[in-house]
Phi, psi and omega in degrees: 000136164289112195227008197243107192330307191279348168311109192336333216246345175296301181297330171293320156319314219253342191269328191288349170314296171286322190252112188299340199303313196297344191288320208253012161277294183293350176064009167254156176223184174276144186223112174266098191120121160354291182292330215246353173271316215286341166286334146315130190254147220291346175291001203232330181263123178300315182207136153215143249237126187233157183263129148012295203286322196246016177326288208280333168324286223291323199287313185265014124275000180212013175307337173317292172336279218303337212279344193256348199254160169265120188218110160219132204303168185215150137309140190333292157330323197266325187286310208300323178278342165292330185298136134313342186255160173278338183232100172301154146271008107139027155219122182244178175195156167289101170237149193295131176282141187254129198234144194233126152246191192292321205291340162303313202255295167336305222268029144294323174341277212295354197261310164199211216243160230224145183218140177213172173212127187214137186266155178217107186053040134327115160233036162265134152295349174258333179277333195302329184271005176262011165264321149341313201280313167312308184308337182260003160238012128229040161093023191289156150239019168194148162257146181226119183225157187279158182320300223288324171338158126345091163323078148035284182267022165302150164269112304051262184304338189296320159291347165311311184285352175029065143109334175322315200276355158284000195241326181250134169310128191216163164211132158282116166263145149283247205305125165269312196316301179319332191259328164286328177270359154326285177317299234281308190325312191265019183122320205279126171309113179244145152255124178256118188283124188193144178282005164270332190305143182283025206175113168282153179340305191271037168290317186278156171255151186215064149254329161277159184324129165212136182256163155257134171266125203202115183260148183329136160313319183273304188243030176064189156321176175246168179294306170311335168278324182285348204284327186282342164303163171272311203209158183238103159251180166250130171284091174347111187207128132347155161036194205279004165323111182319281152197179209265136152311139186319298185302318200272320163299354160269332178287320159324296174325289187326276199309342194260267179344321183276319187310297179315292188296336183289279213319315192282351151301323189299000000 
């Protein structure tokens, strides 16, 4: 058991915690929590971590699990500087990062019509993962996000994501423009959610691939970026509202796209 605040595989922990430069040298991130391991696959986790007080709890909920795995117990003290959270739950774990390009994620296309969403400069961690989750509960198969974007693999977002980022497929571009018009290229329909469009959301139909463009919380889209769209729309809002939080115009968008396709199945 591990008791000593400075041990090294402690301090390693704790820098991949903080630092992405440490996430993306090493190809792992953190993962915290009961839900958040068990959703994990197991091939992908390197090491995982139990706090002392809840070991055997956690080994006679995950003993299976755990058994295939490299696993050590810590003290209580130690898991608490390893945690990221203010009230840990007492198992954390390591994990190998999963990497995607568009040619991957593209070469679905042709199987059926395609839903995407793709960001430009989101920078909360809570909002990029909870659009990671909407998107997988509706049915998106892929984010598509600029260099610039939230690091993915913040734990913050990771927790945001409530288990979504083992499941949906993603990629970071440099050039958004280059990759939309990419889309446009294969088929794919683009929309930009913007406070000029002329035309509301549910005006259009999305039963074919189709993507969103959903821009930074403080200033949208850029203009060149939305210029790459087939069309710019809007969500219609009351009273003195601007625009919408990212996560929430994005789950409108998802939902909407998905509403449409459940009906044209019916």
């Amino acid at each position: 058991m591990i008791t000593s605040l400075h041990n090294k595989d402690i301090k390693a922990v704790e820098a991949l915690a903080a630092k992405k430069r440490e996430r993306d040298r090493q190809g792992l991130f953190v993962v915290e929590g009961p839900k958040m391991f068990g959703e994990a696959p197991a091939e992908r986790i390197s090491r995982v971590y139990l706090a002392q007080s809840v070991a055997e709890q956690m080994r006679g909920q995950y003993g299976e699990k755990l058994s295939g795995l490299s696993c050590e117990t810590v003290s209580d003290e130690v898991f608490a500087k390893m945690s990221d959270t203010k009230t840990p739950q007492g198992i954390l774990c390591l994990v190998r990062q999963q990497h995607y390009n568009i040619e991957e994620i593209l070469h679905e296309k042709d199987k059926k019509q395609m839903l995407f969403i793709v960001l430009e400069d989101i920078q909360d961690p809570g909002n990029l993962g909870t659009i990671f989750r909407t998107a997988e509960a509706a049915g998106a198969d892929a984010v598509i996000m600029s260099s610039r974007t939230a690091d993915l693999y913040n734990p913050k977002t990771i927790r945001s994501t409530m288990g979504s980022v083992y499941r949906v497929p993603f990629c970071y571009v440099e050039s958004l423009s280059s990759i939309i018009m990419k889309l446009r290229e294969e088929g794919v329909s683009v929309y930009a959610a913007h406070l000029g469009g002329k035309a509301a959301y549910d005006d259009y139909r999305y039963q074919k691939s189709t993507a969103f463009l959903i821009g930074n919380e403080a200033n949208g889209l850029r203009e060149e970026t939305a210029a790459c769209a087939d069309a710019m729309i809007h969500i219609p809002m009351k009273g003195r509202v601007e625009s919408l939080n990212a996560a929430v115009a994005s789950s409108i968008l998802l939902f909407e796209a998905s509403r449409q396709r459940r009906i044209g199945k019916s």
